[in-house]
Structure formats: C-alpha cells, structure tokens
C-alpha atoms as an extended CHARMM CRD file, in Angstrom:
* protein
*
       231  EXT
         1         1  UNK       CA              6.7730000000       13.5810000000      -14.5730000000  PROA      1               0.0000000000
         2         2  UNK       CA              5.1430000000       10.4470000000      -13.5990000000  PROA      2               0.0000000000
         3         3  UNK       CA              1.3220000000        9.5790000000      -12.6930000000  PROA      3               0.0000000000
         4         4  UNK       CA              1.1490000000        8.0970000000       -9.5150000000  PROA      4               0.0000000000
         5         5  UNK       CA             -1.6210000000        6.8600000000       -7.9680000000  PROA      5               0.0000000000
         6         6  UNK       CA             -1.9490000000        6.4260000000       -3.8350000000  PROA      6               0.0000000000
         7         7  UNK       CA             -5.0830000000        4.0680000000       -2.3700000000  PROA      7               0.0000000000
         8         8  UNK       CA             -6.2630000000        5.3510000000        0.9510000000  PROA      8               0.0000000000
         9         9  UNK       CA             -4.6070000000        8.3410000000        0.7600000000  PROA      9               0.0000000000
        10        10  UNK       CA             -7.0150000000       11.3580000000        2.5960000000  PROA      10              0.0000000000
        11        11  UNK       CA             -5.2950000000       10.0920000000        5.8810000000  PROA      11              0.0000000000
        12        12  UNK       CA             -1.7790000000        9.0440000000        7.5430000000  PROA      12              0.0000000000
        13        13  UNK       CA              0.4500000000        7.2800000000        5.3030000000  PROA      13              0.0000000000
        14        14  UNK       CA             -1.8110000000        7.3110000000        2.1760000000  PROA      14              0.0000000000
        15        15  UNK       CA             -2.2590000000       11.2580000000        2.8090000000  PROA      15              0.0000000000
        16        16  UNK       CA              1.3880000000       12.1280000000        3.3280000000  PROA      16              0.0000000000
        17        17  UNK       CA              2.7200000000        9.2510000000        0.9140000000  PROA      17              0.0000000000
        18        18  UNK       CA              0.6750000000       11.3620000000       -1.9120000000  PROA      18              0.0000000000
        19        19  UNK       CA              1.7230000000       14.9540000000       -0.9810000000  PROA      19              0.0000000000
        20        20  UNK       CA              5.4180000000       13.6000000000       -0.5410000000  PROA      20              0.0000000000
        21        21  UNK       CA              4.8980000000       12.3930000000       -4.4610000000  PROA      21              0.0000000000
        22        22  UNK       CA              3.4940000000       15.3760000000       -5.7270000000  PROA      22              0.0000000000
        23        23  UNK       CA              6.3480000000       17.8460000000       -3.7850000000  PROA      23              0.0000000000
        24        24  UNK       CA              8.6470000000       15.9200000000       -6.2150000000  PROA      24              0.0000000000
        25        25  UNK       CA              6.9020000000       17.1480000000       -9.0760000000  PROA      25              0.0000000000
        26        26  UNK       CA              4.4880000000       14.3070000000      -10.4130000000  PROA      26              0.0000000000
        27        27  UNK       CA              0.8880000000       13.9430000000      -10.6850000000  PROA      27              0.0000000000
        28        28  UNK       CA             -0.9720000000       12.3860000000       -8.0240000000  PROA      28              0.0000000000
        29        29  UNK       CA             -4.5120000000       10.5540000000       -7.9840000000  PROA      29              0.0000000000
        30        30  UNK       CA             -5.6930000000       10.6240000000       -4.1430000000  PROA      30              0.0000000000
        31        31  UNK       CA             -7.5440000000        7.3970000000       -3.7260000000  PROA      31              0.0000000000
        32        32  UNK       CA            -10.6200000000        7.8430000000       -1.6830000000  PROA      32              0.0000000000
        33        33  UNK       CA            -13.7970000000        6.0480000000       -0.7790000000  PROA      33              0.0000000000
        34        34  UNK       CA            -15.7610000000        9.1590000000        0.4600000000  PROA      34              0.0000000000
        35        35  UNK       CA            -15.7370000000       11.2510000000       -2.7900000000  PROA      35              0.0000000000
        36        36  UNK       CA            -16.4260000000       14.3010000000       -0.9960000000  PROA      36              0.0000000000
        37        37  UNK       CA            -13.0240000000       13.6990000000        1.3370000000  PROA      37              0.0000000000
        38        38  UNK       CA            -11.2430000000       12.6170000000       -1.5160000000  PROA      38              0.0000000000
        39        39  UNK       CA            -12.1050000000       15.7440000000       -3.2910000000  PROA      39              0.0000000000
        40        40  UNK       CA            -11.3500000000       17.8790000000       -0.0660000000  PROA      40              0.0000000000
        41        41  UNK       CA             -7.8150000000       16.4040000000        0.2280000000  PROA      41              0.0000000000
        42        42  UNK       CA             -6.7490000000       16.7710000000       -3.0650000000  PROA      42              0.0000000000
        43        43  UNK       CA             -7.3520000000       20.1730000000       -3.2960000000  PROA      43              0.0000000000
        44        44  UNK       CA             -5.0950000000       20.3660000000       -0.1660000000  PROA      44              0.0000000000
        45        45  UNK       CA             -1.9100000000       18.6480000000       -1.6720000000  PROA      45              0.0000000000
        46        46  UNK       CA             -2.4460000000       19.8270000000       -5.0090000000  PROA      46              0.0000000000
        47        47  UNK       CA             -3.3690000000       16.2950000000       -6.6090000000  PROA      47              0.0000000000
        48        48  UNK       CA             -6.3230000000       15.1830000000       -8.1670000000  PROA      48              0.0000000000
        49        49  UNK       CA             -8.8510000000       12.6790000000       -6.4730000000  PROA      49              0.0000000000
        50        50  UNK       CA            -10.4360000000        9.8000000000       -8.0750000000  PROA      50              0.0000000000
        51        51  UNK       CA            -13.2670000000        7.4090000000       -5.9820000000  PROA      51              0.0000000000
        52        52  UNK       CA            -11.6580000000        4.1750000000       -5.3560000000  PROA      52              0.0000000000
        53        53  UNK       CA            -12.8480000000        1.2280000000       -2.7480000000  PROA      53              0.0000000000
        54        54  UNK       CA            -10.5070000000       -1.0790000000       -2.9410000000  PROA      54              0.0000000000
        55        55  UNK       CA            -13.1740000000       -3.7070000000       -1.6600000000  PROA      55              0.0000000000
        56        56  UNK       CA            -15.2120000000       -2.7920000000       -5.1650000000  PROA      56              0.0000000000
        57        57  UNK       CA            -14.5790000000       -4.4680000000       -7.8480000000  PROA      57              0.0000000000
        58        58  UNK       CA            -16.4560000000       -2.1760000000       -9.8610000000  PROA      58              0.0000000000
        59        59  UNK       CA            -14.9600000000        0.8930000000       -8.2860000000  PROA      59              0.0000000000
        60        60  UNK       CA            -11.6620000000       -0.2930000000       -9.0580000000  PROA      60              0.0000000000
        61        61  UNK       CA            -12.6960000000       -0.8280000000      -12.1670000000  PROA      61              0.0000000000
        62        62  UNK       CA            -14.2200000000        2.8470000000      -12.8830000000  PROA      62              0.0000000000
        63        63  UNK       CA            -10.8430000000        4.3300000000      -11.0800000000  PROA      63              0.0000000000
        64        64  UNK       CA             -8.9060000000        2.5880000000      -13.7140000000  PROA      64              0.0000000000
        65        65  UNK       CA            -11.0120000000        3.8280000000      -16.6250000000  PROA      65              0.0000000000
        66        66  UNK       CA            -10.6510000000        7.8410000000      -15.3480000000  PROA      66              0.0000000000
        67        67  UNK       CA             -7.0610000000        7.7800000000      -15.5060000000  PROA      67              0.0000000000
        68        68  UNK       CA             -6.4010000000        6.0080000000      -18.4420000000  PROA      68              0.0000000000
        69        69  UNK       CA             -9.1700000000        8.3590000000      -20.2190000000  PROA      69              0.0000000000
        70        70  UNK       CA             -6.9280000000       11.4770000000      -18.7050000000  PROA      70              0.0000000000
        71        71  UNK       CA             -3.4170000000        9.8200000000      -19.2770000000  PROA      71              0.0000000000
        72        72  UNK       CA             -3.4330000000        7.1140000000      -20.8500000000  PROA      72              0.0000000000
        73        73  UNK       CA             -1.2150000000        4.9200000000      -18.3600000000  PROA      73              0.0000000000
        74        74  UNK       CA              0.0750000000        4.6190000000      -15.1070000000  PROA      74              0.0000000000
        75        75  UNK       CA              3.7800000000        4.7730000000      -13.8000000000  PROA      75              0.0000000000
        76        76  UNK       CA              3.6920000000        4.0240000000       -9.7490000000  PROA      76              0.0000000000
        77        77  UNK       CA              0.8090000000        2.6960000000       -8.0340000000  PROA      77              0.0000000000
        78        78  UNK       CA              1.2920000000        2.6660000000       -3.7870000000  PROA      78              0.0000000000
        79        79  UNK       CA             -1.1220000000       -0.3230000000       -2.8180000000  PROA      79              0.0000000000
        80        80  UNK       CA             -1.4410000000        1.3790000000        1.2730000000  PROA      80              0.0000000000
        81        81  UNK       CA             -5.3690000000        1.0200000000        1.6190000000  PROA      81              0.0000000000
        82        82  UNK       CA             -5.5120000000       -1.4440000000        4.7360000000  PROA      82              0.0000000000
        83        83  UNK       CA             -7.9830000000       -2.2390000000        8.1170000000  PROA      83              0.0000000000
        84        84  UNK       CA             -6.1530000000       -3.5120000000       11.0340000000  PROA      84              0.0000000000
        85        85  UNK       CA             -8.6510000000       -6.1010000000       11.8880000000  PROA      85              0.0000000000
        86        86  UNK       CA            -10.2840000000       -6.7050000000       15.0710000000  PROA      86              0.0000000000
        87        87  UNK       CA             -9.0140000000       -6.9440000000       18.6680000000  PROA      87              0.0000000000
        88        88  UNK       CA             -9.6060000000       -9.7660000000       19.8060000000  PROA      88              0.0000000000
        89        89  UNK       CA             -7.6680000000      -13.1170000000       21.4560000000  PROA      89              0.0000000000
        90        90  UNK       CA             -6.7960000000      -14.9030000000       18.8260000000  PROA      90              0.0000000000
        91        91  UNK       CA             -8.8770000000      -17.9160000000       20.2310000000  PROA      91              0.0000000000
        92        92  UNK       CA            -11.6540000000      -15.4020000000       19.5770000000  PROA      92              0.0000000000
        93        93  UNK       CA            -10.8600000000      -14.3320000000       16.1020000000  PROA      93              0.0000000000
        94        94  UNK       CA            -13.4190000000      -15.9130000000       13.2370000000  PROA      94              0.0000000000
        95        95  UNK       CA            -12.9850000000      -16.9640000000       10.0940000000  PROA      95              0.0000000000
        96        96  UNK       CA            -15.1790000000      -14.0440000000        9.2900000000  PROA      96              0.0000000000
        97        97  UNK       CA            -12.7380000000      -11.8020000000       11.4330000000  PROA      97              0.0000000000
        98        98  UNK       CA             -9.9920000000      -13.0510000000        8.6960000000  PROA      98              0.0000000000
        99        99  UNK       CA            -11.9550000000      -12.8450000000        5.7460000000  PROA      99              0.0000000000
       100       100  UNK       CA            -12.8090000000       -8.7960000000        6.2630000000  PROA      100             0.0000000000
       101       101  UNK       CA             -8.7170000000       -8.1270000000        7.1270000000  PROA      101             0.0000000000
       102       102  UNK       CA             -7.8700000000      -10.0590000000        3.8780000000  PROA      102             0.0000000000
       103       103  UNK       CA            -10.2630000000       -8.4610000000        1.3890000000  PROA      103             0.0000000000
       104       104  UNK       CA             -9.2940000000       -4.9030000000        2.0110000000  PROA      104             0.0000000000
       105       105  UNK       CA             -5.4110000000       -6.0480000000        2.7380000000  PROA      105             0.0000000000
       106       106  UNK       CA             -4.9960000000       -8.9760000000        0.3750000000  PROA      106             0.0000000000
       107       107  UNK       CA             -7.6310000000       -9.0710000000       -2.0440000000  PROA      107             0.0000000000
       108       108  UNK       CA             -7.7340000000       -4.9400000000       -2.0790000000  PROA      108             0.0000000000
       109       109  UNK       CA             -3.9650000000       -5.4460000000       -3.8990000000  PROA      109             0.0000000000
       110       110  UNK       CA             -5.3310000000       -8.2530000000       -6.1770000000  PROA      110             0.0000000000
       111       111  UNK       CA             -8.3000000000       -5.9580000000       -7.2270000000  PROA      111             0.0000000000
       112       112  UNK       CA             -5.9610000000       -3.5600000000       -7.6650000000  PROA      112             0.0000000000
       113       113  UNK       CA             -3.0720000000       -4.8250000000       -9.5860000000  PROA      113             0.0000000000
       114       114  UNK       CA             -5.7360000000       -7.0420000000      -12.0580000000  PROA      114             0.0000000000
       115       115  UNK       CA             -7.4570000000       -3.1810000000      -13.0580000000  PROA      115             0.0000000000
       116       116  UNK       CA             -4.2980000000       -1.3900000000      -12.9920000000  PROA      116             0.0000000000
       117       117  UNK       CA             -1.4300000000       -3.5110000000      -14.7130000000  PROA      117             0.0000000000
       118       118  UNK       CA             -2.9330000000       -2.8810000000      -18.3790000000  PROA      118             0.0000000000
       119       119  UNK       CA             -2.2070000000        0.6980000000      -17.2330000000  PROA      119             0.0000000000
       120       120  UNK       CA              1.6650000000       -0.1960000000      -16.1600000000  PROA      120             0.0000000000
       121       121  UNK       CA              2.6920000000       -1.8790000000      -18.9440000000  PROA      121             0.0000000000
       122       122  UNK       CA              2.0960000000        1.0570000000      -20.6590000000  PROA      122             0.0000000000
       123       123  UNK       CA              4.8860000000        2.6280000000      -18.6200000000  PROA      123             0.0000000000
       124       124  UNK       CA              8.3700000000        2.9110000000      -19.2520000000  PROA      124             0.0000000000
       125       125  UNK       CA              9.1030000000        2.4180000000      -15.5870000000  PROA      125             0.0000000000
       126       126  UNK       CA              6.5280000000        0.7570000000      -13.9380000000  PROA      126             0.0000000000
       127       127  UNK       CA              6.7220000000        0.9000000000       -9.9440000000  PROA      127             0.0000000000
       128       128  UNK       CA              4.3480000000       -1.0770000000       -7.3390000000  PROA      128             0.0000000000
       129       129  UNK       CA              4.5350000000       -0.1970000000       -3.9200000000  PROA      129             0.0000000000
       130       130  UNK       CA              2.5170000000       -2.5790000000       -1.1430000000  PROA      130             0.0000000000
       131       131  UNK       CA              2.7890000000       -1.2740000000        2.2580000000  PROA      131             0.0000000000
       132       132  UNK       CA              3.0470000000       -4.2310000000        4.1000000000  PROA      132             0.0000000000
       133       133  UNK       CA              4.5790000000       -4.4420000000        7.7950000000  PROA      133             0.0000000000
       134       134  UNK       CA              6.8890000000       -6.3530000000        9.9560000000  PROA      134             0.0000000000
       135       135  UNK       CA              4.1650000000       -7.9110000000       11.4110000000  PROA      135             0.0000000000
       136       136  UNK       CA              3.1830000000       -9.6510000000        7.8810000000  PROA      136             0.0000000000
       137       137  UNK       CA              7.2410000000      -11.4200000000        8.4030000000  PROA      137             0.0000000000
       138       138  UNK       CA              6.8630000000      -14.6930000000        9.6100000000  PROA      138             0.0000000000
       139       139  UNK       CA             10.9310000000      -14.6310000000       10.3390000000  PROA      139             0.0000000000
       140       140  UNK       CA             10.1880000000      -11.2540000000       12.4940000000  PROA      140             0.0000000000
       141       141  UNK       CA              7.4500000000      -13.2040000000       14.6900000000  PROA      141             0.0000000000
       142       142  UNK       CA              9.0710000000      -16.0650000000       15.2790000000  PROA      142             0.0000000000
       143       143  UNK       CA             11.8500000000      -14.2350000000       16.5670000000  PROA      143             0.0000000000
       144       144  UNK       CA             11.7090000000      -13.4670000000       20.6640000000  PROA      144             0.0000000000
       145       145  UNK       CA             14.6450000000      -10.6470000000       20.4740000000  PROA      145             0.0000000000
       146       146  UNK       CA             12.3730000000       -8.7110000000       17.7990000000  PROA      146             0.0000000000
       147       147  UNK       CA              9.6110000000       -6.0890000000       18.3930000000  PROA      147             0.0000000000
       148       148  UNK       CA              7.0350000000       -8.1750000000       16.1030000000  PROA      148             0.0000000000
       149       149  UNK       CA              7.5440000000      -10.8540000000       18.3240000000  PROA      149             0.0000000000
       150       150  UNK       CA              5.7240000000       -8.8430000000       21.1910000000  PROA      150             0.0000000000
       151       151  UNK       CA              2.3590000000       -8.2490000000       19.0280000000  PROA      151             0.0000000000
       152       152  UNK       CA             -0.0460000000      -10.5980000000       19.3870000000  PROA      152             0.0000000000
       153       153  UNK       CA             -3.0110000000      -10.6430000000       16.2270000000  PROA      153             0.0000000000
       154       154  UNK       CA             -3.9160000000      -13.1280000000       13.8660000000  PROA      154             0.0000000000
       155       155  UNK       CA             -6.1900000000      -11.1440000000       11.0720000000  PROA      155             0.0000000000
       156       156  UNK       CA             -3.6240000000       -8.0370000000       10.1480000000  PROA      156             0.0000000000
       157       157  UNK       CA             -0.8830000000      -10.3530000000       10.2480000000  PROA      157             0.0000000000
       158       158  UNK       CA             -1.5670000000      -12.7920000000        8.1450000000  PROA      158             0.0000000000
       159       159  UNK       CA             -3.5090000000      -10.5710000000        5.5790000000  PROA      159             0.0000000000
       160       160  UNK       CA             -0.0780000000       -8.7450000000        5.0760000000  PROA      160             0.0000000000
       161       161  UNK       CA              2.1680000000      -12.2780000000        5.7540000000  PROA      161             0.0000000000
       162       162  UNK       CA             -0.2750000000      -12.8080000000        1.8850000000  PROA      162             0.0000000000
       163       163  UNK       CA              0.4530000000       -9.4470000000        0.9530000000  PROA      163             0.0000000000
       164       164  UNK       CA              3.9020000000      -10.1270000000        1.2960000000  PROA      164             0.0000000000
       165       165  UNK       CA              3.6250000000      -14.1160000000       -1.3180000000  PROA      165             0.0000000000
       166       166  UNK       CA              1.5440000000      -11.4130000000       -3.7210000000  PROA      166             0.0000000000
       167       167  UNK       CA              4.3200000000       -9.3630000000       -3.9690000000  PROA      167             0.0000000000
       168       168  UNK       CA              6.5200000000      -12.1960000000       -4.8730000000  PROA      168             0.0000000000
       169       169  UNK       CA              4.9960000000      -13.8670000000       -7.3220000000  PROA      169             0.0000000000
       170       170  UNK       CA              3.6040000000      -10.4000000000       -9.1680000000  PROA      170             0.0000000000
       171       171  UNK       CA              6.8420000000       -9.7350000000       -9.1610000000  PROA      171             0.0000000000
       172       172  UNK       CA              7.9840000000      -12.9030000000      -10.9920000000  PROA      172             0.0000000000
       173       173  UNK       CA              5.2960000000      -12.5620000000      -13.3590000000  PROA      173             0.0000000000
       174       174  UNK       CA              6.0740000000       -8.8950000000      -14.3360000000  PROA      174             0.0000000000
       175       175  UNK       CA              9.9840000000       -8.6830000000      -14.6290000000  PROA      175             0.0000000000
       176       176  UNK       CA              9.8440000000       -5.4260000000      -16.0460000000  PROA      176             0.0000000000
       177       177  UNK       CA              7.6800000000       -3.7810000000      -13.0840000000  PROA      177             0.0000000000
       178       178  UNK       CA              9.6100000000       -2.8380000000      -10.2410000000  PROA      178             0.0000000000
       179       179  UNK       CA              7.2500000000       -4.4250000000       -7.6580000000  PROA      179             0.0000000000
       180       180  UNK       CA              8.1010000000       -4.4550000000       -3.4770000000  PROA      180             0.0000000000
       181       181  UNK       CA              6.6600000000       -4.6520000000       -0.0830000000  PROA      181             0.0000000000
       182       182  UNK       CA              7.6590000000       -1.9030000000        2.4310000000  PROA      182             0.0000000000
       183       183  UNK       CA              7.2090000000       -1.6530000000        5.9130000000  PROA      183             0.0000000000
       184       184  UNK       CA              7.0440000000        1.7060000000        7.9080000000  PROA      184             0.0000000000
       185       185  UNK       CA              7.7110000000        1.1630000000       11.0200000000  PROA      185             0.0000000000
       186       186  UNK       CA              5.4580000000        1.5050000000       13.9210000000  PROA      186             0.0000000000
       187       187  UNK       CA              3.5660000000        4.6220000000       13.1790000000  PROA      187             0.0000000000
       188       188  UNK       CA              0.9540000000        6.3500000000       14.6200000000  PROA      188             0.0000000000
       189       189  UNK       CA             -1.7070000000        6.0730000000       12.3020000000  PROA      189             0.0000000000
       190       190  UNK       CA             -5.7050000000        4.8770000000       13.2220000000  PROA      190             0.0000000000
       191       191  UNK       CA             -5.0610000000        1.2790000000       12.9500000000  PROA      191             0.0000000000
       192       192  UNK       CA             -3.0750000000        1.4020000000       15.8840000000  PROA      192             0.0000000000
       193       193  UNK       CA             -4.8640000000        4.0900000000       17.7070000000  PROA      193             0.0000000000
       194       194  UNK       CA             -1.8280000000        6.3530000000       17.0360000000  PROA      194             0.0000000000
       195       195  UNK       CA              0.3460000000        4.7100000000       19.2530000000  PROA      195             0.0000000000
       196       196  UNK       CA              3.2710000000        4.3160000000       17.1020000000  PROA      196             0.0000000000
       197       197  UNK       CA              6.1250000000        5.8150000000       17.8140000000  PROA      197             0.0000000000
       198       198  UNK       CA              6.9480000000        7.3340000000       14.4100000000  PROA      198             0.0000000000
       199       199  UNK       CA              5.3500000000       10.0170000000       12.9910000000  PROA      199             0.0000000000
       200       200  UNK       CA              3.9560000000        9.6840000000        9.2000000000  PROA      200             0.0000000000
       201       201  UNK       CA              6.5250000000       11.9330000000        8.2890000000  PROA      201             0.0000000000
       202       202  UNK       CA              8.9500000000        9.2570000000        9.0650000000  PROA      202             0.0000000000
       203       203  UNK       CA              7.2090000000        6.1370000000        8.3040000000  PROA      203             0.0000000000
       204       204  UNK       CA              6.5510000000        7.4220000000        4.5670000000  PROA      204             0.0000000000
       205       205  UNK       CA             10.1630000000        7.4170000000        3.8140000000  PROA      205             0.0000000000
       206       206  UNK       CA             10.3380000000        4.0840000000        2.9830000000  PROA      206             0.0000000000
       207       207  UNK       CA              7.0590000000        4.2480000000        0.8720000000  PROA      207             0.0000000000
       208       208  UNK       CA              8.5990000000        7.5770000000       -1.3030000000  PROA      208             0.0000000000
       209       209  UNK       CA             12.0520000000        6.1930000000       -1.7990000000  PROA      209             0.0000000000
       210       210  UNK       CA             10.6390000000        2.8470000000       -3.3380000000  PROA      210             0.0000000000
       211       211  UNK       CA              7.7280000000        4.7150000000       -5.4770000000  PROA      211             0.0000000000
       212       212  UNK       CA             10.4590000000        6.0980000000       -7.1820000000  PROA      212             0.0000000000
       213       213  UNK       CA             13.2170000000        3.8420000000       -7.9380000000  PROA      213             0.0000000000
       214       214  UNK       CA             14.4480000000        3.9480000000      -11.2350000000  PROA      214             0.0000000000
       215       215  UNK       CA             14.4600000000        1.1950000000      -14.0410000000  PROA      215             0.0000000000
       216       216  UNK       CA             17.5770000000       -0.1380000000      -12.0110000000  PROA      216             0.0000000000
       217       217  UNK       CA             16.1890000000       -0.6890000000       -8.7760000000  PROA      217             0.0000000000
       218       218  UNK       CA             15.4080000000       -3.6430000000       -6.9490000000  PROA      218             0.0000000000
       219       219  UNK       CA             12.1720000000       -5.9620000000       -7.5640000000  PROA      219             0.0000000000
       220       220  UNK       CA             10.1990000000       -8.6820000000       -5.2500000000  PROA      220             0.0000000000
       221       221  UNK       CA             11.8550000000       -7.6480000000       -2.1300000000  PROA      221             0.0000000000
       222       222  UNK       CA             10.4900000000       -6.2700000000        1.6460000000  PROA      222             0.0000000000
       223       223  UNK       CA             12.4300000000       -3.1450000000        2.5540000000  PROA      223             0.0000000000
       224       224  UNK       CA             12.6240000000       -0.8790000000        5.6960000000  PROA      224             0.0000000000
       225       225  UNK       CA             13.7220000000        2.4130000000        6.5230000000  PROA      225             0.0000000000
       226       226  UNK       CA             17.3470000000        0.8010000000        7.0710000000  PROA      226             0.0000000000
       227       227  UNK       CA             17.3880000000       -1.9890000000        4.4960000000  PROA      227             0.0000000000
       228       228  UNK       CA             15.8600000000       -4.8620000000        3.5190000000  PROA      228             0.0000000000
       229       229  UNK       CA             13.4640000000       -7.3770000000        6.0570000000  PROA      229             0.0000000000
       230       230  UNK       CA             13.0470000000      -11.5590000000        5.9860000000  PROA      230             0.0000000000
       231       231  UNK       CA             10.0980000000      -12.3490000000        4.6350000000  PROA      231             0.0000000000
C-alpha cells in the first residue's frame, strides 16, 4: 500500500486522479484549499483530506507535518493544483498576469517538492507526478501541423513550459525518485471552460499509470496517453 498524496484534488483531474489511486488499494490525502470541500470529497472517494494551498508556504508546510505525524513518509505525490491564467491578447497580458499563473503552476511545485521530499526519501519508491500539458512544449508550439500550435496564451504556457525545466532538473538531483511531467490531453475541466474533448476519465490515465511506476520506471521525462512528448 502506498500513501499518495493528490493537490487540487475535490475537482476534475485532481478529484478523479485521487479516487483512481485509492480504487487500487492505497491511501489517499485529497489536497484541498476549502477544508470543508476537502473534507466533503474525501468522504466521497474514501480518502482522507488534508488543507493544502499550494500558494502557502505555511500551509504546505502544516500539510507536510499531518502526514508525516500519521505515516511517517510519503510514496507518490501528483503535483496537479494549477490556474489557467487570464484571457487575454497576449499584448495585453502583464507581468502581474504571469506572476499569478507561475506561483500556483510553477512555484506551487517548488513549495511543494521543498516540504515534501524529506517525506520521499523516506520511501522505498518514491514517485512525482507534475501534470503539465502540451501547451508547456515549446517543440509542440512551434510546430504548425500540431494542435498546441492553434492555442494562443502566454501565462499557462509558460508557467508549465517551467514546470516542465523543474521536472528536469528535480529529477537530476533526486536519481532515486521517479520524477515526470504528464500531459492529459485536452480535457474538459474549469480551466478550459470544459471544452476539452476528453473526459477526466480519460485524461487521468496518464496521471495513474505514472503515479505508479515501479522502481524500474522511467525518470525526467514528459509522457502522454500514447508515449512520450518533446519538451
């Protein structure tokens, strides 16, 4: 049994990334910054809930000290808490635009992996999961024949195109941590106003399979549903 731990996870990909974990047996911590909805949606997929803003450094923090009070480590943390920034022409977008996309998407992960890695190494296989998307690959945008190519935005992007370096280099600085970036596909979730045209049922799959890779699995990559992605 492994403890898993899912940020943003009362709704869409967090929400069905954590009840597809604890189907498989393991013990889930619901991330939540509404205590009350965390609480609520824990009870519902038969995990537990901890309070956790990613954009707190103290919360993040306090998160880390409940489970390693109850547990004692960690063994897969999904990084999925993320804001899809604003929409806007990108001659419009601030700095201040940027800044808000990266804290909760960039900075949320470094927050997160600074608390939580004392907690992995204490694992005998540690897994990292950052949902990222093909939107963060600069290859995908750059390329006219692909779907990414097609989405204009500046703020998401980027914050995930950093998401996507983090990964890397955590990865190269933890060789024993399984660490990748996933991305689902275009899902309908409330970043995009559910217009994707996957459900969360299928844009979890990547996310599940990845948590839990064994100790021979692969490490600093971006994977799809159907492979691996250019960063």
């Amino acid at each position: 049994m492994a403890i898993a731990l899912v940020t943003g996870a009362t709704k869409g990909l967090g929400r069905e990334t954590a009840r597809r974990l604890a189907a498989e047996g393991n013990t889930v911590f619901v991330g939540a910054r509404d205590s009350s909805r965390g609480k609520e949606s824990a009870e519902e997929l038969n995990c537990e809930a901890v309070q956790l803003d990613v954009d707190d450094n103290d919360s993040v923090a306090a998160a880390a000290e409940q489970i390693r009070q109850r547990f004692g480590r960690i063994d897969i943390l999904v990084n999925n808490a993320g804001i899809g920034g604003p929409l806007k022409r990108i001659n419009e977008v601030s700095a201040d635009d940027l800044q808000e996309a990266f804290n909760t998407n960039t900075f949320g992960v470094v927050r997160m992996m600074h608390a939580f890695i004392p907690l992995l190494e204490l694992s005998e296989n540690p897994v990292v999961v950052n949902v990222s998307s093909g939107l963060g690959s600069m290859t995908l945008c750059n390329a006219p024949t692909t779907f990414e190519f097609t989405v204009p935005g500046l703020a998401y992007h980027a914050s995930k195109s950093a998401l996507n370096m983090l990964t890397v280099q955590y990865s190269k600085a933890y060789p024993n941590f399984k660490i990748n970036a996933v991305d689902p596909g275009f899902t309908a979730t409330d970043i995009n106003g559910n217009q994707g045209s996957q459900t969360v049922e299928q844009g979890v799959e990547v996310i599940v399979r990845m948590a839990l890779i064994g100790p021979d699995g692969p490490t600093g990559g971006f994977f799809h549903a159907r492979g691996s992605l250019p960063w």
